[in-house]
C-alpha positions in Angstrom: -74.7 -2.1 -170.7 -74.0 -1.5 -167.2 -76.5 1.1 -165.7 -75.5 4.2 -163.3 -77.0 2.3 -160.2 -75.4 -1.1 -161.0 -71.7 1.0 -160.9 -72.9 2.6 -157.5 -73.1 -1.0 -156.2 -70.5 -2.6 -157.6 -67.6 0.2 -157.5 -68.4 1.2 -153.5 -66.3 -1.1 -151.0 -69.0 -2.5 -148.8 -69.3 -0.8 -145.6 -70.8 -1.7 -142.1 -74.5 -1.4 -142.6 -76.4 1.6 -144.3 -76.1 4.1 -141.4 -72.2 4.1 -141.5 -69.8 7.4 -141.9 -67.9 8.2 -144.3 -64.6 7.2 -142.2 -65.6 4.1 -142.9 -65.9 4.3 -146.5 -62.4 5.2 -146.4 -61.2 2.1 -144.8 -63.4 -0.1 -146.5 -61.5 1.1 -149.7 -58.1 1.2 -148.4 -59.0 -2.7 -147.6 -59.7 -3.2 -151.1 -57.0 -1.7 -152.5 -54.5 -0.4 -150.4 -51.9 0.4 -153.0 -54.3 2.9 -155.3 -52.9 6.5 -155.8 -55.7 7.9 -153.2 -54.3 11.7 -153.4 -51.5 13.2 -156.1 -50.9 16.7 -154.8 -48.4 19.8 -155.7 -45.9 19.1 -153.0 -44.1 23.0 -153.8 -41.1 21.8 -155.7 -40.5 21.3 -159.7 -39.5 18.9 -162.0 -36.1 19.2 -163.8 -38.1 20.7 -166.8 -40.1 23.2 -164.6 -43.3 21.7 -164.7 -44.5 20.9 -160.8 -43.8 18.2 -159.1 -46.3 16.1 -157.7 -46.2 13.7 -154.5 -48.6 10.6 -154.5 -50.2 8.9 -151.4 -52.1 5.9 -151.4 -54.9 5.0 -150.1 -53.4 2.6 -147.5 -50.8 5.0 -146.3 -53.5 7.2 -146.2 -55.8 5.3 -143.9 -52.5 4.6 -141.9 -52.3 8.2 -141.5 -55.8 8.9 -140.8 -55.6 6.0 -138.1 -52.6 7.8 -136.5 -54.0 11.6 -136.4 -57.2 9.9 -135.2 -55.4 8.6 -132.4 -53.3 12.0 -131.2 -56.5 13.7 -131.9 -58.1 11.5 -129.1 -55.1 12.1 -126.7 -55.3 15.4 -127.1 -58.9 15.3 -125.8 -60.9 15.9 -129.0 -63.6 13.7 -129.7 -67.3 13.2 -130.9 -69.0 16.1 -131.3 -66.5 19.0 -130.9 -66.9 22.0 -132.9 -63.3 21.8 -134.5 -61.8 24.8 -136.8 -59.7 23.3 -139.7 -57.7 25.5 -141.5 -55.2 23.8 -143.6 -54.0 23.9 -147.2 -55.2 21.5 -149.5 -53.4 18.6 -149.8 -53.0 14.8 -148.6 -52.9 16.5 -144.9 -56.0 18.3 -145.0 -57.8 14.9 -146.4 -56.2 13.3 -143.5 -57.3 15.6 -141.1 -60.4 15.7 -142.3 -61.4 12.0 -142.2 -59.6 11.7 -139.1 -61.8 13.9 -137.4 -64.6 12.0 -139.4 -63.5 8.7 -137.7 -63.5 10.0 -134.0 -66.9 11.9 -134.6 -65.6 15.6 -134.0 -67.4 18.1 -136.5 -65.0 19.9 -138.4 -65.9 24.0 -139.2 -65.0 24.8 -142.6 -64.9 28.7 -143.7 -63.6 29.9 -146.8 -60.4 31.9 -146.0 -61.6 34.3 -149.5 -64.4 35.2 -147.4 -62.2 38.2 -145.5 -61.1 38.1 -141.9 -63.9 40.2 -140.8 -66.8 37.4 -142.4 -64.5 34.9 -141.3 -64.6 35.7 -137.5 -67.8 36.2 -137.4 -68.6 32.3 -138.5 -66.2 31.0 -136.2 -68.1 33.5 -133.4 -70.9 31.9 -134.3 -70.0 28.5 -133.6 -68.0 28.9 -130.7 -65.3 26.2 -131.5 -63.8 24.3 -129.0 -60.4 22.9 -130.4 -58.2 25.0 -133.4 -56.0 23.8 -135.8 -54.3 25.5 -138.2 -50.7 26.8 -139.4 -49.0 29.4 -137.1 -50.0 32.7 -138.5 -53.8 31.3 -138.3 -53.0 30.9 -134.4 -51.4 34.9 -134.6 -55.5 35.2 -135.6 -56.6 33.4 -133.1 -54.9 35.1 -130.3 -55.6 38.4 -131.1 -59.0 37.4 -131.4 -59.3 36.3 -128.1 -63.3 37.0 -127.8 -64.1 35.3 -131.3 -62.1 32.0 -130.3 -63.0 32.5 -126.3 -64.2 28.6 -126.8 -61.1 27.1 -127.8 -59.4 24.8 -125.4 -57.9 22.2 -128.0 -55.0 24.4 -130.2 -53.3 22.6 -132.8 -50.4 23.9 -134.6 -49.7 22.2 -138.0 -46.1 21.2 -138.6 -43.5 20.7 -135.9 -43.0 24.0 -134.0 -46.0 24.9 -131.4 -46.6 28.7 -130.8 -48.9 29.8 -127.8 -49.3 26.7 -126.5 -51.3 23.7 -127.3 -50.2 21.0 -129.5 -48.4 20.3 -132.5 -49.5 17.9 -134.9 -46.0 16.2 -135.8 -45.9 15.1 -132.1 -49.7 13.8 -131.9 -49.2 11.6 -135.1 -46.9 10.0 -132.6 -49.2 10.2 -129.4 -48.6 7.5 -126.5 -50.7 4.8 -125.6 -53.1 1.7 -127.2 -55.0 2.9 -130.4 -59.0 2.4 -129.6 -61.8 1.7 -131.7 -63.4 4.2 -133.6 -67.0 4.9 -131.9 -70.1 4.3 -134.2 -70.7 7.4 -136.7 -72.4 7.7 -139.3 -76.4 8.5 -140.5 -78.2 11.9 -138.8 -74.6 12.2 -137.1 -73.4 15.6 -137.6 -70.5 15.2 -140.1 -69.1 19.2 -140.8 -70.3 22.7 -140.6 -69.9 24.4 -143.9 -70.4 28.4 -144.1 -72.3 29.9 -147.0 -70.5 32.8 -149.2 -73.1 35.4 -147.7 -72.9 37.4 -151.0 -76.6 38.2 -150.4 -76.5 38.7 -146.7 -75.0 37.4 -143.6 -73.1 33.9 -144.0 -74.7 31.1 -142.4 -73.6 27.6 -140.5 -75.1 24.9 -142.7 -74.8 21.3 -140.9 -74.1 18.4 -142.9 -75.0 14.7 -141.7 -73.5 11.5 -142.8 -76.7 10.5 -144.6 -76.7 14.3 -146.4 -73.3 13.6 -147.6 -73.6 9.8 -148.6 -76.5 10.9 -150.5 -74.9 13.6 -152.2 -72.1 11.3 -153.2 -75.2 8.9 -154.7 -76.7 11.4 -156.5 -73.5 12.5 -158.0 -72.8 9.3 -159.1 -76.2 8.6 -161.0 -76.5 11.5 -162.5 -72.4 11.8 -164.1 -72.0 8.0 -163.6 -69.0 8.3 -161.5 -67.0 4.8 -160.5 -64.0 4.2 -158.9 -61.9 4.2 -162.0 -61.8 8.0 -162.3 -59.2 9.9 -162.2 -60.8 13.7 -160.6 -58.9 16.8 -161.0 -59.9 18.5 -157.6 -60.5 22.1 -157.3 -62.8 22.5 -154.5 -61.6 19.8 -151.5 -65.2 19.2 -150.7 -66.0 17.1 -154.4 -62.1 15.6 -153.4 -63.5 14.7 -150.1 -66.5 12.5 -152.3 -63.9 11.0 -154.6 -62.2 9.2 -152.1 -65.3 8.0 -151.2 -65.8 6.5 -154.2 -62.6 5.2 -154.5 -60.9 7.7 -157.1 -58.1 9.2 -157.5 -57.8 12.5 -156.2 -55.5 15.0 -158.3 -55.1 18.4 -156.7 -55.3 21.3 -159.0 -52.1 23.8 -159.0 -54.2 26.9 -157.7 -54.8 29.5 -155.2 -58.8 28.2 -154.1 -59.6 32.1 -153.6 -58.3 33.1 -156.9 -59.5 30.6 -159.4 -59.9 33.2 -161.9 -55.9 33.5 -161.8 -55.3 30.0 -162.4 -52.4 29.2 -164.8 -54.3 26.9 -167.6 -51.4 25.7 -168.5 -50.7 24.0 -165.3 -54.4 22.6 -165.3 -53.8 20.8 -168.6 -50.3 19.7 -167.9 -52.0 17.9 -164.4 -55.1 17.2 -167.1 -52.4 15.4 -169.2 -50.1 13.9 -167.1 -52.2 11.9 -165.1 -54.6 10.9 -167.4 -57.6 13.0 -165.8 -61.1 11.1 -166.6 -63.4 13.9 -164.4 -62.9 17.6 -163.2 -65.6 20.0 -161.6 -64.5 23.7 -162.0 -66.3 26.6 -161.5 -67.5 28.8 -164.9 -64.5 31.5 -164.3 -62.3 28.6 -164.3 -63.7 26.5 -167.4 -63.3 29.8 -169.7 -59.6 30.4 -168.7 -59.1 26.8 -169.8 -61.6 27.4 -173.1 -59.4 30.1 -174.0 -56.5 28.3 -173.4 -56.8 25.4 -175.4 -58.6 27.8 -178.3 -55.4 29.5 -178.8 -52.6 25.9 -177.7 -54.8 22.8 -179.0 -53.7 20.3 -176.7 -56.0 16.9 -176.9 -57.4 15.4 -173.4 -58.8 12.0 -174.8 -59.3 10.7 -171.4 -61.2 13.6 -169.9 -64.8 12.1 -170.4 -66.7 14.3 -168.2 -66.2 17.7 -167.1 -69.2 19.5 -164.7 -69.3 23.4 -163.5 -71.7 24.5 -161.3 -71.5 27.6 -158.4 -72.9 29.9 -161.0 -74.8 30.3 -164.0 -72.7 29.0 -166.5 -72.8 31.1 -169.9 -73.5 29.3 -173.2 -70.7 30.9 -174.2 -68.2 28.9 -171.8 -70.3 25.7 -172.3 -69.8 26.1 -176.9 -65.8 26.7 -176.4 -65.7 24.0 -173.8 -67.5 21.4 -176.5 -64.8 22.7 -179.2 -61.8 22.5 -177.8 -62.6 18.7 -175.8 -62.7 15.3 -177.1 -66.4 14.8 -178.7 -67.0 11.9 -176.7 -66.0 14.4 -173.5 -69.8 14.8 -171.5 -70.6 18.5 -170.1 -72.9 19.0 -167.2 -74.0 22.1 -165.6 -75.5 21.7 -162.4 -77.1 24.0 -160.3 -77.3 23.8 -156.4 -76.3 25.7 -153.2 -73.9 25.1 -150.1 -77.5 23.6 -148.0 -78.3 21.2 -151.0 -75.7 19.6 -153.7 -76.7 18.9 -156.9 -80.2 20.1 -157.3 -80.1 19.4 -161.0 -78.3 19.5 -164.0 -78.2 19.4 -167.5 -75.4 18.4 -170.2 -73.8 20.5 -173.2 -75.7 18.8 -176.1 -79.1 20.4 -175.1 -78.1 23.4 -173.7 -76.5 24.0 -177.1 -79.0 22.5 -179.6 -82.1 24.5 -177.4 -81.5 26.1 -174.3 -79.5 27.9 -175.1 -81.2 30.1 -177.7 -84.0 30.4 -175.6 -81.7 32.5 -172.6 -81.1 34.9 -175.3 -84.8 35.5 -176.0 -85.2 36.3 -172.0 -86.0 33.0 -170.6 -83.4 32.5 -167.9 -80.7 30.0 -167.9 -82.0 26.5 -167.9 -80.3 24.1 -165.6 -81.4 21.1 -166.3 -83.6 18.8 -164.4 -83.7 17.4 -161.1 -81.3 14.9 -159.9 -82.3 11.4 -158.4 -83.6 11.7 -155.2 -84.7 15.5 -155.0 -87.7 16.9 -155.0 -88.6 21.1 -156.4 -91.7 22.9 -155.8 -92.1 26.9 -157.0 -93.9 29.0 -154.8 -94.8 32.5 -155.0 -92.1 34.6 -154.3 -92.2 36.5 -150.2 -89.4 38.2 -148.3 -90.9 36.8 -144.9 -91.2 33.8 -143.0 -93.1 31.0 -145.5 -96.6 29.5 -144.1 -96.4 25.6 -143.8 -96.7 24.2 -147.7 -99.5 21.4 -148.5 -97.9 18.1 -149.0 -96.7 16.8 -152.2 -94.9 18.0 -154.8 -95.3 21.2 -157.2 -93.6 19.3 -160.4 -96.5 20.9 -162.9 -97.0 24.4 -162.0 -98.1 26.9 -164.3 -95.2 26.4 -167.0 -93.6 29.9 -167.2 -94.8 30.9 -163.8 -91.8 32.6 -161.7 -91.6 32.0 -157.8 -89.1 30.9 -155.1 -87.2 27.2 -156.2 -87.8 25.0 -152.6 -86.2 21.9 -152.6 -86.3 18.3 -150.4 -84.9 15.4 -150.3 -81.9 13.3 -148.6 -79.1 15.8 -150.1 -80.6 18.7 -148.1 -79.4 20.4 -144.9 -81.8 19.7 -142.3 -80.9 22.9 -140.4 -78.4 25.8 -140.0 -76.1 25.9 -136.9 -77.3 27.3 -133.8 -79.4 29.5 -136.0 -83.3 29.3 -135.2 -84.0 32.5 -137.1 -82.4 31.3 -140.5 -84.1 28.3 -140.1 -86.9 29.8 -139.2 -86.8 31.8 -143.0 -85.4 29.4 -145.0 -87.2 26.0 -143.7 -90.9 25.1 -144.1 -92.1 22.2 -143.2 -95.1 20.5 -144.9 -98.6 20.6 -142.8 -99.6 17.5 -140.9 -101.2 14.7 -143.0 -105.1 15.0 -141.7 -107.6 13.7 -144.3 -106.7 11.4 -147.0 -109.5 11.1 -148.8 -108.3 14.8 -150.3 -106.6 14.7 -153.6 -103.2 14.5 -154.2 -102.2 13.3 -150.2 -100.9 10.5 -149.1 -102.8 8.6 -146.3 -101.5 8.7 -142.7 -99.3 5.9 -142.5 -97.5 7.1 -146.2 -94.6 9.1 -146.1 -93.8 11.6 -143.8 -94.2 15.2 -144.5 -91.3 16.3 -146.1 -89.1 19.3 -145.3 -88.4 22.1 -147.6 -85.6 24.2 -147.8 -85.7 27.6 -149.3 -83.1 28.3 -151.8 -83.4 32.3 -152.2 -83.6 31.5 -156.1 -86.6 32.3 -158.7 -87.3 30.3 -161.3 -89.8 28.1 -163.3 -90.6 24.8 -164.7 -91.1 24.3 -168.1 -93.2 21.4 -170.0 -90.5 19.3 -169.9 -90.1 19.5 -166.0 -87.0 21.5 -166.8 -85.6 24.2 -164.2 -84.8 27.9 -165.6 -83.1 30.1 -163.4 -84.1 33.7 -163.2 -82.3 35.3 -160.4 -82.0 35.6 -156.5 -84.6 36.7 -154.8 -83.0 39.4 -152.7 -81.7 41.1 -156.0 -84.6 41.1 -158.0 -85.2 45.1 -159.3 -88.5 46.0 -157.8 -90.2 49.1 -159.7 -92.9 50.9 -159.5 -94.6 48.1 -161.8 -93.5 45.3 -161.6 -90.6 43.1 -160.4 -87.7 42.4 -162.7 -85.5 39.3 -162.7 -81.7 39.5 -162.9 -80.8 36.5 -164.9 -83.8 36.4 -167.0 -83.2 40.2 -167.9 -79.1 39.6 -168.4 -79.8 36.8 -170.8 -80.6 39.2 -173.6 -77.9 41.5 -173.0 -75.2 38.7 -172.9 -75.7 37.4 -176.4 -74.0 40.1 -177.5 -70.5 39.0 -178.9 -69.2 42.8 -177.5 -70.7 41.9 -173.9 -68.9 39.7 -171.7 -71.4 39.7 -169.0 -74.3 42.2 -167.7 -75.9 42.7 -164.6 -79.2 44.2 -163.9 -79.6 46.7 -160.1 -81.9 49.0 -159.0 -81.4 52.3 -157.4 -84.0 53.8 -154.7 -86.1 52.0 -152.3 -87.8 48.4 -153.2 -91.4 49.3 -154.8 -89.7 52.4 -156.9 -86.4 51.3 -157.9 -84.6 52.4 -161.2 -83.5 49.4 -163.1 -79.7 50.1 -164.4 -77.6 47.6 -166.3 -73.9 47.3 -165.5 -72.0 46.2 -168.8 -68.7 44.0 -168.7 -67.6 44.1 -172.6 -65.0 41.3 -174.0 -62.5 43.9 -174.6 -62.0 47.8 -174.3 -64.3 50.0 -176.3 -63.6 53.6 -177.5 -66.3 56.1 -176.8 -68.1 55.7 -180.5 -68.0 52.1 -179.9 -69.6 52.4 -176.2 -72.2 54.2 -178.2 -72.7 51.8 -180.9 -73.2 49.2 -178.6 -75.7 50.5 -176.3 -77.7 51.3 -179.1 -77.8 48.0 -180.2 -78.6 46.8 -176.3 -81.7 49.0 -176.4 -82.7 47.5 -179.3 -82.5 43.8 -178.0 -84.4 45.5 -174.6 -87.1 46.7 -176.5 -87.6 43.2 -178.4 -87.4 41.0 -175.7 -87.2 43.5 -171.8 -89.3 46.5 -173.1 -89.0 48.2 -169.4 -85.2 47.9 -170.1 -85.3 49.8 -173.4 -84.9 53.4 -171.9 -82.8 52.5 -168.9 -79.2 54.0 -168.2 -76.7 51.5 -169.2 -73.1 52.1 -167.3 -69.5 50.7 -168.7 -67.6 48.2 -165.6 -64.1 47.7 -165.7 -64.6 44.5 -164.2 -67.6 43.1 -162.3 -67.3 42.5 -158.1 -67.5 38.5 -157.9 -68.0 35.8 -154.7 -64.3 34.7 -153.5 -65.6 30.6 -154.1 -66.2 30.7 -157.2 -65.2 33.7 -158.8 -68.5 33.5 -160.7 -71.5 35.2 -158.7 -71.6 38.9 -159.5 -72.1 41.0 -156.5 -75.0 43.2 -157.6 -75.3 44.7 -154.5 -72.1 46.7 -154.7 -72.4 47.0 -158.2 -76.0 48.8 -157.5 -74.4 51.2 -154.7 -71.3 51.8 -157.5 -74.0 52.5 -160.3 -76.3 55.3 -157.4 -72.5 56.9 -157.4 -72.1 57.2 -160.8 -75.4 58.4 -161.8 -76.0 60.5 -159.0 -74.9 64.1 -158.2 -71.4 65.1 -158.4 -69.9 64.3 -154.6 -69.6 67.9 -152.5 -66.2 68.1 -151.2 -67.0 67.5 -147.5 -69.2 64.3 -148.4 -66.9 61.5 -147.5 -66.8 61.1 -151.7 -65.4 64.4 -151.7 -62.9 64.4 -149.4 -61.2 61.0 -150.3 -60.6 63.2 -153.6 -59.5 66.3 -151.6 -56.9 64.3 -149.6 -54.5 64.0 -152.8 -55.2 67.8 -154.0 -54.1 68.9 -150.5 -51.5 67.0 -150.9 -50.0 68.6 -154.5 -50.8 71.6 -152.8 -48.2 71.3 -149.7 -46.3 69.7 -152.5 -46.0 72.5 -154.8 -46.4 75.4 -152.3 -43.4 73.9 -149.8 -41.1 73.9 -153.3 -42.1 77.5 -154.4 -41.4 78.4 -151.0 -37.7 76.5 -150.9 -36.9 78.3 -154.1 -38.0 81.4 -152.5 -37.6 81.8 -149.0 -35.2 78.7 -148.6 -35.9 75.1 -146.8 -37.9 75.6 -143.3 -35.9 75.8 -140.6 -38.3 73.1 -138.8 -37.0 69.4 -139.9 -40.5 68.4 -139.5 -41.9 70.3 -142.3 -38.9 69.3 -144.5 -39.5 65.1 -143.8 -43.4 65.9 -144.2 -42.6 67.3 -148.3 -40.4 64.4 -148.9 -43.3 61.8 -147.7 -45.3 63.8 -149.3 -43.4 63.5 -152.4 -43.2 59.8 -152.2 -46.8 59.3 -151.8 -47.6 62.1 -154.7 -45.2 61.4 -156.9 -43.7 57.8 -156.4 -46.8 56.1 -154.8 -49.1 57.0 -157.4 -46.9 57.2 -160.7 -47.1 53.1 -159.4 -50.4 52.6 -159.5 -50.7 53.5 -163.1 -50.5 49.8 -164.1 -53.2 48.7 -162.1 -55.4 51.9 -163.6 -54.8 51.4 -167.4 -56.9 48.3 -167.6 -59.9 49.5 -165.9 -59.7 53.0 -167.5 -59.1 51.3 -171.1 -62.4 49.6 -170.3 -64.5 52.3 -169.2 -63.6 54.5 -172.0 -60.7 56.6 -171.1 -57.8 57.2 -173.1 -54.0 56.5 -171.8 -53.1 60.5 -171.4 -56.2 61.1 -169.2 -55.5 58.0 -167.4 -52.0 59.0 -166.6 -52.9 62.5 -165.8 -55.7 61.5 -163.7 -54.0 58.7 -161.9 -51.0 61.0 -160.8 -53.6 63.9 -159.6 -55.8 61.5 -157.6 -54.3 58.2 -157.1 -56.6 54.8 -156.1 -59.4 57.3 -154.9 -60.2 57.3 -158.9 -59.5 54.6 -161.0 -60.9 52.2 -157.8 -63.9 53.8 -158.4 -64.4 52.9 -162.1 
């Protein structure tokens, strides 16, 4: 039986000594095997029975085209090390682009567009690009925001028509002039600069080296066994990015990456199907729309062997329907890990559902497995500050049970943030200086070299079986007047209920005397008696298993903020501010609560005065007044009798009935059923 690290060497095309990039990975396998389907993507059209249709590229035309961008890249005066926004859709371009920039040495920035323009310019601020390229109406963005983009010197227009100035990339595939060798990249090389989600604070620059993502490939592959025989539905580029290093096929998932959620499953297991898929990763959101799909349209996958979701805690929930509705012989992995460090560990679907499982509903966390090959975890007492330098070693037996911060090391991990000395700073502790070896536990002198840690922001714990349970970020931990309270840990309890589709635990008030209040997401709508019935029934799992929880509000949410990435990660922080609202004082009508509400009143009011007055007095004699009553009309009348769609699903679930919903809906518009 061939073993995981026998496949790594015998499925990766050789490449030019241990230090090189991952360009050269690429051309290593399109040397091997030059006519491989390398990238099947959506290419917009659709096949004569509707289904999409799908354009192929292998991997030698794709090194051919990597070759040829590399080269107009050059001309256009981009080269090793400039800071380069990339903003294209995915597809065989964007890989092409990517590696291309790979192979001259220029660091590609990489922000998710989901993230909003305002997050979004403020990470290409903070790395003051120096060439652009993107579609035309990403160039409108760039213009207009002159001071953000101040850098850029190097504009790139994808397609064949250049706006305000610069070049177009159909002309530098055909640049003029001898093609030159490719300068030595690879190892502690800077290879991209990836943005965080910042759904608990500011989004950061994370660097990524050659090594980093080499090793993240290795660990991938010993710990899902990965080879180049896969065939990988892709719905994050990054993971489709690794697969070609490997020497899979990439297939490109037929969705919107910000709105995973949305995805049609049917489209996923028609790609599933028709191309013989052998690996996916998908985020959790994802996973149950395809559950639910195949629950309800059994459809068999036989050659989907091994499917892994990580970017969130993954419910046991999503994990059981997953194991019904796949082939038995299919392998499920959740892993857990962050945008500085990929995997951290992970953990498959037979002993999450035979143990851990049971245990998240008792109030132990969410177990994620344990670490991958190659990194290292240590728990350390939880501290909002800067972290003191950490004794060397590692922490792999602490106190079973005993909560505090998750750091990790290893090759996988981000040695820094961009241009950021104050995150690193926080979020980076190094071990102390080796200085007597005769204490226990240290290696001498000449060992190792202290290692260095990265904070992750998480809580957790080891178990006896070196196991990692996750218990919650850090920053949204409830901290009350007696103790701290975990989210995830707390939410397990709440979640086993069949009724509950997901929880989330906040606090109100200033950290030391916070309230704890849990938000409630149910599986579908729930009249009042019901709502009442199943609170009850939550305060009686609290008091078995979260006894501070037992006499805590708990609120009814339509639906549940989540991150743009993954559509996963709740967003307790607007959910806490949405829960102060609700359980706070009635808004006074000149708060800014107040008079969002008063705005649509005064607007009935002109309304229904101005036709009382017609009917009267007869029409104004001031055009004016007359167009004012008939916008005022549309907007009163037309604009919000529209919205009542988008309100029924969200009132439904908090409770209301249709009537009120109408009635409501037409008297105040968005400013109430946004705020359920």
């Amino acid at each position: 039986m061939t073993t995981a690290s026998q496949r790594r060497t015998t499925t990766w095309a050789p490449a030019a000594g241990a230090a090189a990039g991952l360009a050269s990975r690429l051309e290593d396998n399109a040397r091997a095997f030059p006519h491989k389907p390398a990238v099947i993507h959506p290419d917009g059209g659709r096949e004569p029975d509707g289904r999409p249709r799908y354009h192929t590229l292998n991997y030698g035309e794709l090194q051919q085209e990597v070759e040829r961008l590399a080269h107009g890249l050059t001309h256009a005066g981009i080269g090793r090390g400039t800071r380069t926004v990339l903003m294209a859709p995915p597809g065989a371009e964007l890989f092409a682009l990517v590696f291309a920039l790979f192979r001259i040495g220029a660091v590609p920035v990489v922000v998710d567009p989901g993230m909003g323009l305002r997050r979004m310019l403020h990470c290409y601020r903070a790395v003051g690009a120096e060439a652009f390229i993107g579609p035309p109406l990403a160039h409108l963005v760039r213009v207009l925001g002159r001071r953000t983009f101040e850098a850029v010197r190097i504009p790139v227009t994808l397609g064949r028509h250049r706006l305000w100035g610069g070049h177009t990339l159909a002309r530098l595939r055909s640049a003029p002039g001898p093609r030159t060798a490719p300068p030595a990249v690879g190892g502690d090389d800077l290879l991209m600069i990836g943005f965080t989600t910042g759904s608990t604070g500011p989004a950061k620059g994370v660097e990524y080296t050659h090594r980093m993502a080499l090793s993240i490939a290795h660990q991938i592959e010993d710990t899902h066994g990965r080879t180049r025989d896969d065939v990988s539905l892709v719905t994050m580029p990054f993971y489709g990015m690794l697969d070609l290093v490997y020497g899979s096929t990439v297939v490109l998932a037929p969705l919107a990456p910000a709105k995973v959620a949305h995805a049609d499953p049917g489209l996923l297991v028609d790609a599933l199907e028709r191309f013989a898929v052998s690996t996916m990763f998908a985020s959790p959101a994802l996973l149950r729309r395809l559950a639910d799909h195949l629950k309800t349209h059994p459809h068999p996958l036989p050659d989907l062997h091994c499917v892994v979701s990580g970017g969130a805690p993954v419910p046991p929930s999503v994990v059981a329907a997953l194991r019904d509705v796949l082939d038995e012989k299919a392998r499920i992995h959740v892993t857990y890990g962050a945008t500085e460090v990929l995997p951290i560990t992970s953990i498959e679907s037979e002993e999450i559902l035979a143990e851990t499982a049971g245990r998240a509903a008792l109030g132990a966390g969410t177990c994620v497995g344990r670490p991958v090959p190659g990194t290292f975890l240590r728990i350390e007492p939880v501290t909002d500050g800067p972290m003191r330098a950490l004794a060397p070693g590692t922490d792999t037996d602490p106190e079973p049970g005993r909560v505090g911060e998750i750091l990790v090391a290893g090759d996988s991990v981000s040695p820094r943030y961009h241009a950021a000395p104050q995150a690193d700073a926080l979020h980076k502790v190094a071990e102390e200086p080796y200085e007597d070896p005769t204490r226990a536990g240290l290696q001498p002198p000449d060992g190792p070299a202290p290692r260095l840690w990265h904070r992750t922001g998480d809580l957790g714990y080891l178990d006896g079986n070196g196991r990692l349970w996750f218990c919650g970020r850090a920053a949204q931990r409830v901290r009350t007047a007696g103790n701290d309270l975990y989210t995830v840990l707390c939410e397990g309890v709440f979640n086993a209920h069949p009724l509950v589709r997901r929880s989330a635990l906040v606090g109100i008030g200033p950290a030391g005397t916070q309230q704890p209040v849990v938000c409630v997401e149910t599986e579908r709508p729930l009249d009042a008696e019901a709502w009442r019935d199943l609170v009850a029934e939550l305060r009686a799992a609290a008091a078995e298993h979260v006894p501070v929880l037992g006499s805590a509000p708990f609120l009814r949410h339509a639906g549940f903020p989540v991150d743009i990435r993954h559509n996963a990660k709740i967003g307790r922080e607007e959910l806490g501010r949405w829960a102060e609202r609700r359980l706070g004082p009635p808004a006074r009508p000149w708060s800014r609560a107040g008079a969002a509400k008063l705005v649509p009143l005064a607007g009935w009011a002109y309304l229904i005065g101005g036709a009382v007055l017609a009917a009267t007095a007869g029409a104004p004699e001031l055009p004016v007044l007359q167009w004012l009553w008939w916008i005022d009309a549309v907007l009163s009348i037309g604009v919000h009798a529209a919205q009542i769609p988008l309100a029924l699903p969200r009132a439904r679930a908090a409770g209301h009935g249709r009537a009120a919903t109408v009635a409501l809906t037409m008297l105040y518009g968005a400013t109430w059923w946004r705020a359920l």
